[in-house]
N, C-alpha and C positions, 0 to 999 in steps of 0.2 A: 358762448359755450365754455364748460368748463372740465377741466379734467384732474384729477385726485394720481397722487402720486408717492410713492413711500420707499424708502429707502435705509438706509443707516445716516446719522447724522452725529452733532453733540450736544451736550444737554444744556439750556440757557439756565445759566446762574443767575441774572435780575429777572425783571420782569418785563414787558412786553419789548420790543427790540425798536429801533427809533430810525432805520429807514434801511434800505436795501443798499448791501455794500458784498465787495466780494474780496474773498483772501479770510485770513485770521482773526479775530479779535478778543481782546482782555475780559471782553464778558462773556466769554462761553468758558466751559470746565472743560475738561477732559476727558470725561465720564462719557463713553459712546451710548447710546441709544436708538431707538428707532423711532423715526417723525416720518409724519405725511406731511408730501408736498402735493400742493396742486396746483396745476400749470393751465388758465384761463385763456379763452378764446371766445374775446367779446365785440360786439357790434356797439360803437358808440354812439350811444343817443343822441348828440351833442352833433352827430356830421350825418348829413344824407349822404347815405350809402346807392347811388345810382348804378347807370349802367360803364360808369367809366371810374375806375379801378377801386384802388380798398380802399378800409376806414382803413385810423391808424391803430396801435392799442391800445384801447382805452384805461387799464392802471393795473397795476402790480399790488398786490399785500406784500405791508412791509411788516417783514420780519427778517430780524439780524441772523445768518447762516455764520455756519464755522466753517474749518479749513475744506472741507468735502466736498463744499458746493460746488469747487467748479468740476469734481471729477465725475457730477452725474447729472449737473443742470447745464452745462456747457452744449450737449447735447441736444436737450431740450428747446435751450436760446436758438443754437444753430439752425435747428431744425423750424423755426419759428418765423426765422429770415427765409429760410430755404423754402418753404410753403405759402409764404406770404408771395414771395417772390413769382410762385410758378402760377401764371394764369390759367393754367391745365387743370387745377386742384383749388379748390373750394373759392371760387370767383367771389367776389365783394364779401369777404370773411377774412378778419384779420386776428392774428394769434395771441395770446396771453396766456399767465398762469397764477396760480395762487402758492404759497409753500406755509404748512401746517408742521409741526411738532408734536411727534407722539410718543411717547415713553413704554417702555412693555410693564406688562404686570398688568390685568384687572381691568377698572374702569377706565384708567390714564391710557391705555391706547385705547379708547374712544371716543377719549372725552374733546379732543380736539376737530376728529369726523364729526361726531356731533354738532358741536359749535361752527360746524362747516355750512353743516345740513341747515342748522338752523337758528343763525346767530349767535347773539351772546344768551339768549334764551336759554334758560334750563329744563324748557317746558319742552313734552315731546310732541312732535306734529305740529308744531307753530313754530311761526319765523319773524321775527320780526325785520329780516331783509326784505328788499327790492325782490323781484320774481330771477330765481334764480336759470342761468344758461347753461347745469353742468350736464355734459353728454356722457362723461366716462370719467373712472377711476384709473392708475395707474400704482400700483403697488407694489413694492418687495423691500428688500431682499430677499427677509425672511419669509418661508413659508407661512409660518404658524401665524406672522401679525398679517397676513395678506387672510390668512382665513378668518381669525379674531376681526379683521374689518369690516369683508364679507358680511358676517352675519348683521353689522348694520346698513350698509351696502342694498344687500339683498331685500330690506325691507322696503326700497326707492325704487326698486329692480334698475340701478346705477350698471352699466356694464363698468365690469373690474379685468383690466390687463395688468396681468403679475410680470416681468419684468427680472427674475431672480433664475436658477438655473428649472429647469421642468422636475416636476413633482409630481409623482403618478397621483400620492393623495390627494390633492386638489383637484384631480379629475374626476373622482367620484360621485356624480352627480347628485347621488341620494343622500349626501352627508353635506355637501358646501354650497354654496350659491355659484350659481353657474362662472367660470376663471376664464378667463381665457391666456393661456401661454402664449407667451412669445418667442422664449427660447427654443431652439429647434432640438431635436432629439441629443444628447448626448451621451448615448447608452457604450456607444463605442468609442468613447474618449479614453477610459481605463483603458480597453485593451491596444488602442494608439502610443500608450503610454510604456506598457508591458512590451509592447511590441519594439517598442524604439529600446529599451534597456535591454532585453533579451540580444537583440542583433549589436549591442557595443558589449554587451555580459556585464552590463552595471549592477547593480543592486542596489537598493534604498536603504543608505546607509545613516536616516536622520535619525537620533536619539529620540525616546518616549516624551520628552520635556522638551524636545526640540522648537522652535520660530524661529517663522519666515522675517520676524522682528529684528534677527540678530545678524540677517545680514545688511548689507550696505542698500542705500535706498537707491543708488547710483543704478545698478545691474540692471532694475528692473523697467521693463519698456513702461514708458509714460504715453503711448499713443493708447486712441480709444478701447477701453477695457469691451470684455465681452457684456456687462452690463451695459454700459454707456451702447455698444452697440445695439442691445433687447430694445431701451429706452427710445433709441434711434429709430427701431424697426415700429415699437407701439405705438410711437405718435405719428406715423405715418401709415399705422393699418386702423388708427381711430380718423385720421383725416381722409384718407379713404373711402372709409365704412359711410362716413359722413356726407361726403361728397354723394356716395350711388345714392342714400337714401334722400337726399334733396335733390338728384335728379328724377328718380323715383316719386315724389312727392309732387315732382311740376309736370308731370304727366300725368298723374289724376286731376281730377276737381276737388278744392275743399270745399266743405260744407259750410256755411253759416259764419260764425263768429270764429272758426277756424282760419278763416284767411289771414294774412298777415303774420302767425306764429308761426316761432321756430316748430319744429316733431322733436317729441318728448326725448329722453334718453331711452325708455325703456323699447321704442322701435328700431332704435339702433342694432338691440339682438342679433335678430335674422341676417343683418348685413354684415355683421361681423364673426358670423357666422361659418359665413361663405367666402370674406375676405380671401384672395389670392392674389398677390400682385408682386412687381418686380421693383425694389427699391431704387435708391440712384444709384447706387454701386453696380445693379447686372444682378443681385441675386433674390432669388424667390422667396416670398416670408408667406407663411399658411397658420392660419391661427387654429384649424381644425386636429387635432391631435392624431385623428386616424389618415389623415391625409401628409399628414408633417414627414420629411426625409432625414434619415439620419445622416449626420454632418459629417463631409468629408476634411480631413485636417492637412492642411499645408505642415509642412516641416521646411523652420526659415533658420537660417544661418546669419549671424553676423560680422560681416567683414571690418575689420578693421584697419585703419589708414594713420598716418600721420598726420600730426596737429590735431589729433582726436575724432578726426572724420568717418563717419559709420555709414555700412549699407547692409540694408539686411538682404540677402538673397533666398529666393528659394531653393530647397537642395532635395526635396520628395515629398510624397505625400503618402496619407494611408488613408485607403477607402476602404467599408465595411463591404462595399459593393462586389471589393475584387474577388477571387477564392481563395479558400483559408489557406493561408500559407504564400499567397504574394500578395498579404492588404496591404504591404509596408512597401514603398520603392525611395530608392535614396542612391543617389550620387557622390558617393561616398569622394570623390578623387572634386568635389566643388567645395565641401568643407573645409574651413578653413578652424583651427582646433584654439592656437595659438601665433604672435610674430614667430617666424622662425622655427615654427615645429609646423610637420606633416602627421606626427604620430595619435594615435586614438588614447584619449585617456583612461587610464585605470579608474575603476572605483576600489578596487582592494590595494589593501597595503601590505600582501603575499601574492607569491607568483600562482598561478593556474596550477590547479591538481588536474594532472593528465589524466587518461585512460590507465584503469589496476588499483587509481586512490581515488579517495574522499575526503572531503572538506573535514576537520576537525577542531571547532571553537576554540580561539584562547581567550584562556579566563580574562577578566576583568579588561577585556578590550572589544573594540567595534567588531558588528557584524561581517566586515570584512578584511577583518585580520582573523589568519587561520593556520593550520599545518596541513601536513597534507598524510593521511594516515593509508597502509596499504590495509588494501581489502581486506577481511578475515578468509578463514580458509573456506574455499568451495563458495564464493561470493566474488561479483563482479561489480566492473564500473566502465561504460563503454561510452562515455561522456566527458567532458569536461567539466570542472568544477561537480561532479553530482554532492548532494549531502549527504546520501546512505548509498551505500551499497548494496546492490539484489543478489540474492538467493539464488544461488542454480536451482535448477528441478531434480527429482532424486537421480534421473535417466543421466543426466547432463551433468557435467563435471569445470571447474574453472580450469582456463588456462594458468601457464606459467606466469602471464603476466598481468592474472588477472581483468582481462580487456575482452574476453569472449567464457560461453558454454560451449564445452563440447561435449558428442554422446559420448557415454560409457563404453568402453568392452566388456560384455558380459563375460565374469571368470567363473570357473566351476572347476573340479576334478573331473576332466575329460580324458576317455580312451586316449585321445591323442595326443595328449600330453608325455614330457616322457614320465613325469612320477605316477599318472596316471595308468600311465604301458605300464610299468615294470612294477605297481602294486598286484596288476591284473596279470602281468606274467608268474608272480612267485603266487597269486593265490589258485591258477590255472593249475603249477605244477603240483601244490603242495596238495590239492585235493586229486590229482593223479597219481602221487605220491601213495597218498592213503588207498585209495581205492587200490594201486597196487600190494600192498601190506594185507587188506581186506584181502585180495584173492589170494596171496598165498597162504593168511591163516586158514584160509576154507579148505585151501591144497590138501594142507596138513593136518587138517583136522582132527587126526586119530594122534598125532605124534602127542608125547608127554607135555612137551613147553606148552602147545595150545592149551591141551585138557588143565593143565597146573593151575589156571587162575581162570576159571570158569571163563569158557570160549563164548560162551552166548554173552555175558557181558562184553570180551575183548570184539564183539561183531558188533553190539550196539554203539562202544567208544569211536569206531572205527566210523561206521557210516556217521556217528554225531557229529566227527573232526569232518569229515568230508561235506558236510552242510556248513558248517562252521568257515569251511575256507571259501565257498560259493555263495554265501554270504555278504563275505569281502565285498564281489562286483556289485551287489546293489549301491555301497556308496561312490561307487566311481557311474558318474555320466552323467548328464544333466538331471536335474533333482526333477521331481514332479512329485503331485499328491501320493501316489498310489509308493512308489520305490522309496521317501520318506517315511510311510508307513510301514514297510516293509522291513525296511534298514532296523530300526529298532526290536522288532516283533519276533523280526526270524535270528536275530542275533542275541537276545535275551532267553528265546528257548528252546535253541539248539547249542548254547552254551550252557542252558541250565542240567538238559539230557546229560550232555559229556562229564560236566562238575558230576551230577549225583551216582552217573556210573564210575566215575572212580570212586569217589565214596563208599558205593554197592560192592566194589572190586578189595576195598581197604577192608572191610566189615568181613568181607569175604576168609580175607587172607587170615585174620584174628580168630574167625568163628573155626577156621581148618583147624588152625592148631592148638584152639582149647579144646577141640573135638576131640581131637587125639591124643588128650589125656585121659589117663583111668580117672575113671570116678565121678567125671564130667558129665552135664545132661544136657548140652547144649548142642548134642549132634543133628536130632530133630530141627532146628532153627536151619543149621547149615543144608540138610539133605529135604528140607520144604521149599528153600529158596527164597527165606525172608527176607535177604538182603536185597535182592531183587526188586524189591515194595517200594525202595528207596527211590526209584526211579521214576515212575509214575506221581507218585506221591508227592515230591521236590519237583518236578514237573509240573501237577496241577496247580500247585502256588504260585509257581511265578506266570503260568497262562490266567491264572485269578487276577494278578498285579497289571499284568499286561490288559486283561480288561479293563482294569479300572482306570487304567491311563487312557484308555481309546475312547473311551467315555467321557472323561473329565474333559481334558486338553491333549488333541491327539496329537500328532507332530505333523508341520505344517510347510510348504514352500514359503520362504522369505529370500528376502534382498537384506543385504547389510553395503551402504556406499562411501562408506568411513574410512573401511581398514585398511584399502587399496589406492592408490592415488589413480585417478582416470581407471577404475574397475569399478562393475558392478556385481558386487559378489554374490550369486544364485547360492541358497542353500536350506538346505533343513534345520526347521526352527524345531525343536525338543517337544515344542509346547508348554506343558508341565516338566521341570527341572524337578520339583519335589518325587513326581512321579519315575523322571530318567533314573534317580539316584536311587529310591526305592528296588528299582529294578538290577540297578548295579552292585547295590548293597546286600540285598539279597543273595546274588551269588556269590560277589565277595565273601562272603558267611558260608556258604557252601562247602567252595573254595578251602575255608581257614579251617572247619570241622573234617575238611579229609586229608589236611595237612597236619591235625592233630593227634588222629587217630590213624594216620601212617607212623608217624614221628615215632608215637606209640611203641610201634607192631617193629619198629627195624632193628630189634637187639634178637629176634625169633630165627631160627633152626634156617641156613643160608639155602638149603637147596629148595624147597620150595616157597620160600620168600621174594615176593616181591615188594615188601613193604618199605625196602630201600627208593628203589625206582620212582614208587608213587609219590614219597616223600622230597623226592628232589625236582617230579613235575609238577607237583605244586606248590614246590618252593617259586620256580620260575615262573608258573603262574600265576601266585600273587605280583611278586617284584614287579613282573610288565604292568598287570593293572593297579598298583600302587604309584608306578610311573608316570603310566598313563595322565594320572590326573591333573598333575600340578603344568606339565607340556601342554596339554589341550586345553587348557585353558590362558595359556600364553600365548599359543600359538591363532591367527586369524587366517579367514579363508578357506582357500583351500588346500592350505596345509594343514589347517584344524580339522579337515577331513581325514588328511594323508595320515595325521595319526593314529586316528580311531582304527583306519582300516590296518595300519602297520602292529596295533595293538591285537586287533584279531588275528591275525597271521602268525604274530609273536607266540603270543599264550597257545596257539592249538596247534605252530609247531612245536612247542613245547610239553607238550603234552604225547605229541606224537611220539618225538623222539626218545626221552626218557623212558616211556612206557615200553614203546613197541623196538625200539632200536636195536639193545641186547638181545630179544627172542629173535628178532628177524636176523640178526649177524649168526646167532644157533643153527637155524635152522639151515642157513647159507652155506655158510663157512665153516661147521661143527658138528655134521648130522649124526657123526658117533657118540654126541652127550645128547641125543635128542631122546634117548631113551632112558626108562628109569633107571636100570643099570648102570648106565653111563651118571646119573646123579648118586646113584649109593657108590659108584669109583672114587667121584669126586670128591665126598663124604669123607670115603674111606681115603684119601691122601689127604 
């Protein structure tokens, strides 16, 4: 019986090799490559084979191996005594191998299987050998040359045991000739790996150019590799496999000229199929791929002694089995690191960034040389070592130390605040204020001062300031859709009223006293009340303006979480700015036309002039909202509210006071000039 076997080996530099020798030799290169070996298990014609013990083995193909051979045919040998040996497994059958040389590239890996198949013949389907005994193949490392063999393999239907780590591609049965794996599952070896650095906080710190070449050959354990073990395992699941089917085969009857022969390779299949068994070591090997377990890993330490004596101990393990998050167990206090040290070693060459920082690269050095940079603002690190920093949420705010989120305080200009109180107390009084001034001009209705500057406007200015200051409290308390809307709406055209009635009041005073000149025709205008027109008229424009803002981009509840440290500022977004300005612009202009056309009017006849008056409340008038602008826009929050509302309050008592001040001190404190007489006295001194 014979079995096929491949591996990595090195390339022979002469030509055929001149007998079987183990170690190094002067005629092999350097140059690695990949050759098939195969490993013979034959019945020698030369000895009857009875019922009392084995043949011996009948011959070796010589071919000259290089330095490799004992790290993956040593296995093969041992295992060869170890099964000869056991009278449990394959009775009167003694073991051998063959070893082939195959090159990668094209026809040269298969040009040796061939020659395997079928002599030195170059002819396919003819042999000019003896009647060949092979039961099985045995191939790796590489995947690719175990499939490349395959396909001549599979024309023999050779069962082929791969031997290299598991390869889902190779399982595909509708692409390769049927594999069989020997390696057990190693899907959770990476995260064994990940898991053991994660729990010291190492990192994989080799360069892109890095080899395992470069270090010392000494480190590395020289006990049987995981391959030499696969190897170990396959020729003990083909001895096996071999074994049930020749027991299987002596419990039917053969037929005819069947007796006496070996069962082909190709009935081996099914038995190897099914294979399940327990090696010498205690552990299970399964050649079925959906029945296969994934491998649990020892984690071995090695002890060190004097005079260079080693033991390796075990110190944990990691099962895939366990749950996530205790597949690793480790005895941390059995490790032994270094002589003379307990301590764990670093893989960086900077200390740990705490909790508040992040890892930040220095240039032209290892992955694990770093700084340690603090968070940026409103970003955390609640880890050690992180690489980035996260983002608070907008609600959520960083600590001091960077190390946590915390919720916001929502700010806003609140009633109960105290800027909040005492905007809401001075715009309480000043519109009690007016509405007091309002009832006494009505008091005095008939007296001279009222009648002097047309009372039906001094009633319109009057209730316009007292919306004007009620106003105010929309922007005080928490914002919502509807008082956003509102805030702008009702303070754009109950300030636009009061602007155009003084306007109407300036026009007023001008058209009196060109009236009462000779020769003038401009008394009709004064005694129709065109001044009057000003009102509505100034009015329905900016209620136009104000549409088109509510329209376009109306003004909106917004959050700002910037301006405040640990705030989350509630407030009224403008919407449209092109639109707020429009609006403000407008009366601005109102404003400067009735401060023009006062300015005008105040070198006119003192007794019935007010043209003074007006000219100095819309001096103040402007100045607050020329003020206004450049502070509100400096200012955040909700202070940037507290202005706006301090601006309306400002401008309309100013307005107030200029206008109605002097009459109302008249009327109080003076009632003897409250009459015309009393103004042609005054005249006359």
């Amino acid at each position: 019986m014979q079995l096929l076997f491949l591996s990595k080996l090195f390339q022979f530099r002469d030509g055929p090799a001149k007998g079987l020798r183990f170690g190094s030799s002067p005629e092999i290169s350097a140059r690695p490559v990949a050759s098939l070996w195969s490993y013979s298990w034959v019945q020698d014609p030369a000895e009857d084979v009875g019922s009392e013990g084995r043949a011996t083995p009948f011959w070796f193909s010589k071919y000259e191996l290089g330095p490799c051979w004992s790290a993956l045919q040593f296995p093969a040998v041992f295992q060869g005594k170890e099964i000869n040996k056991n009278p449990n497994l394959l009775y009167n059958m003694t073991l051998g191998f063959d070893i082939y040389n195959v090159d990668f590239g094209g026809w040269s890996t298969l040009k040796n299987p061939f020659i395997w198949l079928s002599g030195q013949s170059k002819i396919p389907n003819y042999t000019c050998m003896r009647e060949s005994n092979s039961v099985a193949a045995l191939t790796g490392i590489s995947g690719i040359t175990s499939a490349q063999i395959g396909t001549l393999l599979g024309l023999y239907r050779l069962p082929q045991l791969t031997f290299g780590n598991l390869d889902p591609v190779l399982s595909e049965q509708n692409k390769f000739h049927p594999f069989y794996q020997i390696a057990s599952k190693d899907t959770s070896l990476a995260n064994a790996m990940v898991s053991l650095m994660l729990h010291f906080h190492w990192n994989w710190n080799c360069p892109e150019d890095a080899s395992l070449e470069w270090l010392p050959g000494h480190i590395f354990d020289m006990t049987m590799s995981e391959v030499s073990y696969n190897i170990y395992n396959a020729v003990y699941a083909v001895a096996h496999a071999l074994h049930k089917m020749i027991l299987h085969q002596t419990e039917k009857p053969l037929m005819g000229n069947m007796k006496g022969r070996l069962p082909s390779s190709a009935q081996l299949h099914p038995f190897l199929k099914k294979i399940q068994f327990h090696n010498p070591v205690g552990e299970q090997v399964i050649l079925d791929e959906k029945d296969k377990l994934e491998a649990e890993y020892d984690i071995v330490n090695q002890w060190n002694f004097p005079e260079g004596l080693e033991l390796k101990v075990k110190v944990g393990l990691f099962s895939p089995y366990a749950p996530h998050g205790h597949q690793l167990s480790l005895s941390e206090e059995m490790i032994e690191w270094a002589i003379g040290t307990a301590e764990t070693p670093h893989s960086v060459c900077s200390e740990s960034c705490g909790a508040g920082f992040r890892k930040s690269p220095q240039e032209e050095k290892a992955a694990c040389c770093f700084d340690c940079a603090l968070c940026p603002e409103n970003e955390i690190s609640n880890e050690t070592d992180m690489e980035q920093c996260v983002k608070c949420a907008d609600h959520l705010y960083a600590s001091t130390k960077k190390n946590q989120c915390l919720l916001r305080d929502e700010s806003f200009l609140a009633h109960g605040d105290p800027l909040g109180m005492a905007l809401a107390c001075m715009a309480l009084c000043l519109s009690t204020l007016t509405a007091a001034v309002l009832g006494l001009f009505v008091k005095y209705q008939d007296t001279a001062i009222v009648k002097a500057n047309n009372r039906t406007l001094s009633y319109i200015l009057l209730t316009s300031l007292i919306f004007c200051f009620l106003c105010a409290l929309l922007f005080i308390g928490r914002p919502n859709t509807a008082t956003c809307i509102l805030q702008q709406i009702t303070f754009g055209v109950v300030f636009t009223v009061a602007v155009s009635t003084v306007l109407a009041k300036t026009v007023t005073v001008v058209l009196a006293f060109k009236a009462t000149c000779p020769g003038r025709r401009m008394r009709w205008l004064l005694v129709s009340g065109a001044p009057n027109l000003l009102i509505p008229t100034c009015t329905l424009i900016q209620v136009s303006l104000c549409g088109l803002w509510l329209g376009s981009s109306p003004p909106f509840v917004d959050t700002d979480a910037h301006s405040e440290h640990g705030h989350l500022i509630i407030l009224c977004n403008k919407g449209s700015l092109t639109a707020f300005y429009c609006v403000l612009g407008y009366l601005g202009s109102l404003a400067l036309a009735s401060f023009t056309v006062a300015f005008l009017a105040r070198n006119l006849p003192d007794t019935f002039n007010e043209a003074k008056f007006l000219t100095f409340s819309m001096l103040v008038f402007c100045s607050v909202w020329l003020t206004f602008l450049p502070v509100y826009h400096s200012a955040r929050g909700k202070v940037m509210v507290a202005v706006e509302v301090f601006s309306i309050l400002a401008s309309g008592a100013g307005l107030l006071g200029c206008i109605f001040a002097p009459k109302c001190y008249i009327i109080l404190f003076m009632p003897n000039r409250n009459f015309l007489h009393g103004f042609k006295d005054k005249r006359q001194r």
